[in-house]
N, C-alpha and C positions, 0 to 999 in steps of 0.2 A: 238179190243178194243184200242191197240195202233193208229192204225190211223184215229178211233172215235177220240178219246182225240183233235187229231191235225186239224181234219175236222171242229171241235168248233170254229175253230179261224175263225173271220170274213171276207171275199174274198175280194180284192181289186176291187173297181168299175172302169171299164174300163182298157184298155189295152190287151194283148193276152198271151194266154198259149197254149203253141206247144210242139205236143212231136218232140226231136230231139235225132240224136246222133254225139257228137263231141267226136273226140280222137279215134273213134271208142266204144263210150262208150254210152249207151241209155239214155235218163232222160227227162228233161221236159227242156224248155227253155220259160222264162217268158220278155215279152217285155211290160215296164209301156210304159201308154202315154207319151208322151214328151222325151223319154229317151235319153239321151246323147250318141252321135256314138262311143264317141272315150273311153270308158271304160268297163267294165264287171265286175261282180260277181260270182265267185265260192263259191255254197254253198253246204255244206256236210251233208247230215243228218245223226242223232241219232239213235238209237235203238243198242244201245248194242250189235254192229255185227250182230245180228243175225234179227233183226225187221226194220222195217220202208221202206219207197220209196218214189219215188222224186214225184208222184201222191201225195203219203200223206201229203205229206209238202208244197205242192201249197200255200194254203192261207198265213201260217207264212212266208214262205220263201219270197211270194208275197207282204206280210206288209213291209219288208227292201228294196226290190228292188224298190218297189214305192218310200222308204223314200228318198233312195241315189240316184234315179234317174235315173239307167243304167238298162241295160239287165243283166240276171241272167240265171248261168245254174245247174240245179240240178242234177248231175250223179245219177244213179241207180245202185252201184259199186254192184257187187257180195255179199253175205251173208254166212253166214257161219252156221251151219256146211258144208254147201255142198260146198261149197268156203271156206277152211280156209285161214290165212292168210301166205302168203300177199298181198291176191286176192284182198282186198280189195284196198291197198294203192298203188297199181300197177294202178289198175283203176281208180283213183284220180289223181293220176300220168299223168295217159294217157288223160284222161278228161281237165288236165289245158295245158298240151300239144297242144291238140288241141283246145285250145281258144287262144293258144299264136298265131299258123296257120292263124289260121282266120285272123289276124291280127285286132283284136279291139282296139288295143290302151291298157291302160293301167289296169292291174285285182287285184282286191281286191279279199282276202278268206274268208269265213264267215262259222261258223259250229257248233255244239250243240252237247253235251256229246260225245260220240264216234267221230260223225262227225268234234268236236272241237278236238278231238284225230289225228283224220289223218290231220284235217287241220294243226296241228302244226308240226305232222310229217311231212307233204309234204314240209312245210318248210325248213327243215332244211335237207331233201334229196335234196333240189333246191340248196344246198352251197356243197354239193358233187359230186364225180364223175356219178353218177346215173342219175343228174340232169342238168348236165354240158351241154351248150349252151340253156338254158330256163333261161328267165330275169327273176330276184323274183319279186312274186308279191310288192306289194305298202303297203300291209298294211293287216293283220288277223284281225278279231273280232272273239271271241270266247266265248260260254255260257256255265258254267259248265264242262269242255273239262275232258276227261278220256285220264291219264298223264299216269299212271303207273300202268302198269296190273297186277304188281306186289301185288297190295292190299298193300301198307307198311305203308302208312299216317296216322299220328295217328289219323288224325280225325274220321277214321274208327271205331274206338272206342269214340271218346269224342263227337260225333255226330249220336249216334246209335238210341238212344232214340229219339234224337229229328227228325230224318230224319223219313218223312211220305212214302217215295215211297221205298228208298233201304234200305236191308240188305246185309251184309259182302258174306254172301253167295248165295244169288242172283248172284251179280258181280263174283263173281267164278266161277260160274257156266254159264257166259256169255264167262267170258277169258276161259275160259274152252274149249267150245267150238269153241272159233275162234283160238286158238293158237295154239290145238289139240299136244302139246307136244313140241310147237316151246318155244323158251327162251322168259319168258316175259320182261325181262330188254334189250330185241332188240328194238333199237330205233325207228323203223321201224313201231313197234307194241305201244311204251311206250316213246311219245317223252320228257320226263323228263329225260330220261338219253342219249337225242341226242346233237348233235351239234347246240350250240346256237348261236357260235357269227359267227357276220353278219347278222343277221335276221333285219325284215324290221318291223316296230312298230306294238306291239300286241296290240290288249285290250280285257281284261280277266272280267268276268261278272260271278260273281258265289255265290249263296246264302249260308247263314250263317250254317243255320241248315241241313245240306248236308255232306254224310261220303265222299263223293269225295273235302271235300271243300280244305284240304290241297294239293287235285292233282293241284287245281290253285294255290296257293300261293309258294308251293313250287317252282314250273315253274315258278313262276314271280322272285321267288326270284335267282335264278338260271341264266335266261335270263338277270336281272338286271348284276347279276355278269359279265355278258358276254357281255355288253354294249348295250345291246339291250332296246330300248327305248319302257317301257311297261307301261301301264295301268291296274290297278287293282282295280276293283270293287266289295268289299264285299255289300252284299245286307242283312241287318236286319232281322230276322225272316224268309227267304225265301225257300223253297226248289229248288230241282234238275228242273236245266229249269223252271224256272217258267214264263221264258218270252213267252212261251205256252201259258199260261193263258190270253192273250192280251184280249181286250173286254171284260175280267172280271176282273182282276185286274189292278186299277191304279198303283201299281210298274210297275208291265210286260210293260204300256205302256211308263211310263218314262225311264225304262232300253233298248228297242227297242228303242227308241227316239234317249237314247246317243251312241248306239252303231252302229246305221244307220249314227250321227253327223260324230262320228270318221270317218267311212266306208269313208261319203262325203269327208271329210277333205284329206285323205289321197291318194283318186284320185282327187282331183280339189286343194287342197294348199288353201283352204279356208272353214269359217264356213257353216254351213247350215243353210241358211236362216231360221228364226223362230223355230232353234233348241229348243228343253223341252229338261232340263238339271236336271228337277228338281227331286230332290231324289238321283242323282248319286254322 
């Protein structure tokens, strides 16, 4: 069912999609036409620790890397319960590690609920000793990102009703299984209570009527503190990822738009030509 939903999304015409493994880690590795040599895309996918793969995410993942231009790699990190953590973020780890090898020049992150969870952990494992001699990337986008596995945000409550996809105890029963007893306020696992300063510019993309919506806000406001230069996009009426939804809703395609803009900007130091701004 989950990676029905994501199948929906409409395939990019031309270009390739290769299975690869970099870092020693397997995924997919997607190359638009025209792509620029000297950058790359780390993108992490979704599914609540325990769902999704970098097959399933082809098309969407394939709609931003066409946007920004570059090659793109999708790890297929471990899953959990059978992998708990911190199989996952070890393997993300190791995945940007080996794109730094390769030597492609300069890598943006990119990542959605969960996979916006590790992406912003992996961040701020890249300013400690864990991560120490690996350059930070250039720049996160992140959609919806699962901050705190903790559950503590109010909006968990003030957004119950209106959220179409999650309930409070769904997500329990996700950290549940990936944490298997580990502490959820380990940063590792819940980068809201990691290390922020020095991180390299986020943009944070997360709909309104969503119980995870204060896992963005609080983390922007937090990163703000810490002088990190962030981006934050509340989206209207929207649910959890809904930039999913591309080909059927006009948001998902103006939200993919600015969030591909950002991605260009922050590996090229310039706009993206005939960027859609509109809506953000």
């Amino acid at each position: 069912m989950f990676d029905a939903m994501l199948g929906a999304v409409p395939p990019v015409a031309g270009g390739r999609v290769e299975d690869a493994t970099i870092g020693g880690i397997p995924g997919v590795r997607l190359r638009p036409d025209g792509a620029r040599p000297d950058a790359r895309l780390l993108y992490i996918h979704g599914g609540g620790y325990v769902l999704g793969s970098a097959g399933a995410f082809t098309n969407f993942a394939g709609q931003i890397a066409a946007r920004v231009g570059v090659e793109m790699f999708i790890p297929d990190y471990r899953l959990a319960p059978e992998h708990p953590f911190p199989a996952a973020i070890d393997d993300v780890l190791a995945a940007y590690r080996g794109l730094v090898a390769e030597g492609g020049g300069q890598i943006a992150v990119a990542g959605d609920s969960a996979g916006g969870g590790l992406t912003l952990a992996l961040l701020s494992i890249l300013t400690t000793a864990k991560g120490k001699g690996l350059p930070p990337p250039v720049g996160a986008a992140v959609m919806s990102p699962w901050t705190d596995l903790a559950l503590t945000g109010a909006s968990m409550e003030t957004r119950a009703e209106a959220d179409p996809i999650f309930m409070r105890d769904m997500l329990e029963a996700f950290a549940a299984l990936y944490l298997q007893g580990r502490d959820a306020a380990d940063p590792e696992a819940s980068p809201l209570y990691g290390r922020l300063e020095g991180l390299p510019p986020i943009r944070i993309d997360v709909g309104d009527d969503e119980i995870l919506l204060d896992d963005s806000t609080r983390y922007a406001a937090w990163a703000r503190t810490a002088g990190v230069d962030v981006t934050l996009a509340i989206w209207e009426r929207m649910p959890h990822v809904f930039q999913s939804s591309l080909g059927r809703f006009l948001t998902a395609e103006h939200a993919v738009n600015a969030m591909s803009e950002f991605l260009y900007r922050q590996l090229s130091g310039a706009a993206l030509p005939n960027a859609d701004l509109s809506g953000a």
